[in-house]
C-alpha positions, 0 to 999 in steps of 0.5 A: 588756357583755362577757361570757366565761363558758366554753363548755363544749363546749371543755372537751370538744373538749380531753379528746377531743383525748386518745383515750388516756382511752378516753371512749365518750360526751361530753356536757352537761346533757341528756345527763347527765340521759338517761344517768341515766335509762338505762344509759349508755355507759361511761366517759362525761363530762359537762360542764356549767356548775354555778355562777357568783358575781359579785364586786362591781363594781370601778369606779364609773360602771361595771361591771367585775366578776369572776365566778368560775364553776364547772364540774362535770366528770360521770363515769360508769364501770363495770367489772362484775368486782365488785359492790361497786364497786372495780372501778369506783372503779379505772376511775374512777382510769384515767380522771379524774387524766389529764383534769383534766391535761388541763384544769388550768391550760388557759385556753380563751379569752383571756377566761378565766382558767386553770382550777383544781381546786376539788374533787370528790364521789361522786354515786352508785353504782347498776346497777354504774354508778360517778358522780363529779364534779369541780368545775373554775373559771374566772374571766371579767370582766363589764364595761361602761357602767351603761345 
């Protein structure tokens, strides 16, 4: 079988690539949920896979299936100028137009389908701490004999 979801940890290398954004930590799912707990190092992007729904099989005999997968794109800013968070949300702004440039229409792998921009979501705001999230998708194809 193959299988080439996205590894995330190239979605990272490539916003780190862009030192310009300003981004003090970079991390996954673990880290986003110790983040969480604690105050964190701000601004912040976690990536972490969020979806994947496999088309049905294209072929008979064998698989050969499209998986669109998505990938939440995780920001934490702040900005401690006002509490009600419009300083946040204008830190937020600075920081998150240009790494989804930095990630549209890039593919990581030859396996990978170029990434798109599915949509994207207040988490919450707590401790003068803005979190967002962009949801980021890519295709990759599973394929292979039926054992």
């Amino acid at each position: 079988m193959s299988l080439g979801p996205i590894d995330n940890s190239l979605i990272i290398e490539r916003v780190k690539l862009a030192p310009a954004l300003g981004f003090r930590q970079f991390g996954g799912a673990a880290d986003l949920l110790a983040a969480q707990e604690a105050k964190p190092t701000t601004p912040s992007l976690f990536v972490l896979s969020a979806r994947e729904r496999a088309q049905p099989s294209q072929r008979a005999g064998d698989v050969l299936q499209r998986v669109p997968c998505v990938i939440a794109l995780v920001y934490a800013v702040s900005n401690v100028a006002d509490i009600r968070g419009k300083a946040a949300s204008d830190a937020l702004r600075l920081v998150r137009a240009p790494t989804l440039q930095r990630v549209i229409g890039w593919s990581p792998t030859v396996d990978n389908a170029p990434i798109q921009f599915v949509g994207g979501t207040l988490v919450g705001f707590k401790d003068q701490v803005l979190w967002w999230q962009d949801e980021i998708s890519s295709d990759y194809y599973l394929q292979g004999p039926i054992s």
